[in-house]
C-alpha positions, -999 to +999 in steps of 0.1 A: +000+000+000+011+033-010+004+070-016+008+089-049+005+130-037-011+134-067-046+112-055-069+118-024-073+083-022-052+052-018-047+032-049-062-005-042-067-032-061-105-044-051-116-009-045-126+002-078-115+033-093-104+058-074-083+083-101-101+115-120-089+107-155-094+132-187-124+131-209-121+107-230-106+081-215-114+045-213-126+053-178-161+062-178-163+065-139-134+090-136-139+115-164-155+138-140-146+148-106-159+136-074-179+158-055-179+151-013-211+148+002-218+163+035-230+137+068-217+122+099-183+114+103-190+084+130-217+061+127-232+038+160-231+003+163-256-015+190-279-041+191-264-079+198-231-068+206-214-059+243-214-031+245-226+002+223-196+016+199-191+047+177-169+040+147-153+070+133-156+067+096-123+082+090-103+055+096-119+028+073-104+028+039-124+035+006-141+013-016-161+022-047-192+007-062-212+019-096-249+020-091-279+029-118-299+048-095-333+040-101-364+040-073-404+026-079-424+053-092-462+049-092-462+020-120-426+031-137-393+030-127-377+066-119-342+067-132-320+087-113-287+083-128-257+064-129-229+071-106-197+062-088-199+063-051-164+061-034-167+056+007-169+034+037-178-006+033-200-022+060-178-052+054-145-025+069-168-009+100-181-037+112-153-065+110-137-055+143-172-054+158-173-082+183-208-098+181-228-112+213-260-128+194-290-137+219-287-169+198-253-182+204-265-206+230-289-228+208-270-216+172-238-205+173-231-197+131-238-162+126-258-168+095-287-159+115-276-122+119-289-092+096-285-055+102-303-024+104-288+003+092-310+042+102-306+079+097-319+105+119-353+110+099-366+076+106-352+058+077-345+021+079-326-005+051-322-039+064-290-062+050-284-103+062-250-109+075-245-128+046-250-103+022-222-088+040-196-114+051-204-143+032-210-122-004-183-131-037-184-090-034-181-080+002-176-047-005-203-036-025-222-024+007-211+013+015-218+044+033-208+071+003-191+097+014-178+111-024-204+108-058-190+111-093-216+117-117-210+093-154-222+113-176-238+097-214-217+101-243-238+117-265-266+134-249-245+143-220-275+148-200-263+155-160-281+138-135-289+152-099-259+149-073-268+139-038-259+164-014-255+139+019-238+109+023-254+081+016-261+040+021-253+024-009-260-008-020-245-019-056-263-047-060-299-037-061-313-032-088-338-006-073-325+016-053-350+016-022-318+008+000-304+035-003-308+061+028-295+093+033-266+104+060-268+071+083-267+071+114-262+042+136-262-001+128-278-021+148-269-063+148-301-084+152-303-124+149-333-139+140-361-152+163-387-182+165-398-213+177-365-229+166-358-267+178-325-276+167-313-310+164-284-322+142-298-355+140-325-347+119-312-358+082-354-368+071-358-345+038-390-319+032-415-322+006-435-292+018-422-258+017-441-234+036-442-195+027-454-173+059-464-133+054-453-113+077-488-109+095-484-153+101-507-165+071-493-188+056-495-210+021-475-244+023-466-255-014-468-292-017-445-310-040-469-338-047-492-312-055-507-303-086-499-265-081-460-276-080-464-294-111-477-261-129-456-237-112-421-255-115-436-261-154-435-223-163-401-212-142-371-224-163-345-242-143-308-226-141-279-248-130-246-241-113-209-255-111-185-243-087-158-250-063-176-253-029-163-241+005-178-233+040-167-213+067-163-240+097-150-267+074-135-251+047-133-270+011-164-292+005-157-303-030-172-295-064-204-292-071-232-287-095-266-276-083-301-270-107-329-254-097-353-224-099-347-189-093-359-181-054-373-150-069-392-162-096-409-188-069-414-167-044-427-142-069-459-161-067-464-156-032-447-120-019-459-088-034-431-067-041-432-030-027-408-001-016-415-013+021-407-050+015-375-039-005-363-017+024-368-037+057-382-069+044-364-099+060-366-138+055-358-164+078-351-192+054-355-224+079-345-262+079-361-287+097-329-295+118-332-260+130-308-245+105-314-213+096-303-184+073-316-146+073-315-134+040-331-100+032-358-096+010-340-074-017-311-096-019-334-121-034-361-101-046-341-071-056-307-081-075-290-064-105-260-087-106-278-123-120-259-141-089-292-156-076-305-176-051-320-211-063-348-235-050-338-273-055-359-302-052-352-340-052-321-349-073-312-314-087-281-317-074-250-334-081-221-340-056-232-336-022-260-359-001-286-349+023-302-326-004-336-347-009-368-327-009-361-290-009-330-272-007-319-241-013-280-227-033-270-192-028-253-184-059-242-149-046-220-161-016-185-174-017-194-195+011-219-223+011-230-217+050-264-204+037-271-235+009-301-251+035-309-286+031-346-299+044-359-264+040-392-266+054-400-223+062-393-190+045-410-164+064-410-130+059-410-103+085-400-064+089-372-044+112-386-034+144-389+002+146-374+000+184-342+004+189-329-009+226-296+001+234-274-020+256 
């Protein structure tokens, strides 16, 4: 690591760009320069931890993450712009958080834990741990602190800056994430009538989908329904080299299945509210279970999605009989479920309780 005096930033490698290049260079990110955005320097972390802590954004290094702005407007989409945000990962401010999870007795993974991130106007954007730590891109989660505007060739139209910093999230492809000047974090882990036991290998043939309000529809694979549904969603398979964090390498793999979204499509209506502080707890029947936000399977602009298996989908690893699930956006397998039996849906508490 080193310093040119000639850059504000520190050159570095996964960041992104981080130089203001001349127009007309191969660059499109950099032809412009960026502009700093005005917020708090120090953001609050609480929740499941031991104690509260203020992290002082100065000291975390930057990463940078492209983003077609775009929100839900009436029945459009309202295109914002595309831009290059350069600031602070969530990956970098919370790593040296040490985490106390209300959990740890029963489950001790932390793939139970999500986040909610706030600003002082109320606003709330929910993210899974895993979206965070166990993501290919790990840094593509970030509070911005600089905007550079990318600007179209030929019409050269300028879009809106931001004025305030701003939560960022790179791979949604609506922007409903993304709050202004955040304020504090808070660590959560996911709660339920859990029973946990290892033993239990028997696979699921029902998959139950609960709303947030605890109705429920149970999709039945013997059903009818789930020959006509899994009849109109095109399966998608995937190879890769497999690897967990507790036991590290677990082979090669090739997994076929649906798209979670285009499954769950049919039973979770999709709005600003649900994209923002929508959370899943994605359940096995050995107690295993994942939180995964809603936009990170609802909501994603990079094609890395989560699949549904059932029965034989898979090649390469046993247990996988009845329904299953593959996240294809992780570098980690810790959140592939086998026996799924639950996804429920549920929202951030508004409460915040400090300890």
């Amino acid at each position: 690591m080193f310093v040119l005096s000639s850059c504000r930033w520190w050159p570095d490698a996964i960041s992104g760009a981080t130089w203001q290049w001349q127009s007309g260079s191969n660059n499109y990110y950099s032809q412009e320069e960026a502009i700093e955005l005005k917020g708090p320097d120090r953001i609050t972390v609480m929740g499941e931890v031991p104690y509260e802590q203020v992290v002082k954004l100065k000291r975390i290094p930057y990463r940078s993450v492209g983003v077609r702005e775009a929100h839900v407007g009436g029945n459009e989409v309202a295109f914002e712009g595309l831009f290059r945000y350069d600031g602070y990962a969530l990956c970098d401010i919370l790593s040296a958080i040490k985490v106390d999870k209300l959990s740890k007795e029963d489950f001790y993974p932390p793939g139970d834990l999500y986040i909610e991130v706030r600003n002082d106007a109320g606003e709330t954007a929910v993210f899974s741990w895993g979206e965070i730590f166990y993501a290919a891109n790990m840094y593509n989660v970030i509070i911005a602190k600089y905007v550079t505007r990318v600007k179209p060739g030929k019409t050269g139209e300028l879009w809106k800056i931001p004025v305030a910093t701003k939560l960022v999230a790179g791979s949604d492809r609506l922007s409903e994430r993304n709050i202004s000047a955040p304020t504090s974090i808070t660590i959560r882990s996911l709660k339920g009538d859990y029973i946990v036991d290892q033993n239990r290998t028997d696979p699921s043939y029902s998959l139950i989908f609960e709303q947030a309000d605890g109705s429920a529809v149970t999709l039945d694979a013997k059903s009818a329904e789930f020959d006509r549904l899994m009849e109109r969603i095109p399966k998608n398979e995937y190879a890769n080299v497999l690897y967990g964090h507790g036991m590290g390498y677990k082979g090669y793999g090739s997994y076929k299945g649906w798209r979670l979204s285009e499954v769950m499509d049919s039973y979770y209506e999709v709005t600003p509210k649900d994209l923002r502080t929508g959370m899943f707890s994605v359940e096995g029947l050995d107690g295993y279970r994942a939180a995964v936000s809603f936009s990170e399977v609802m909501n994603r602009n990079d094609m890395a999605e989560m699949i549904l298996m059932y029965d034989g989908d898979q090649k390469g690893e046993k247990g996988r009989e009845g329904f299953s699930t593959y996240a294809g956006c992780d570098m980690m397998v810790d959140r592939a479920i086998k026996g799924l039996s639950k996804i429920r849906l549920f929202y951030a508490p508004e409460e915040v309780k400090k300890k």
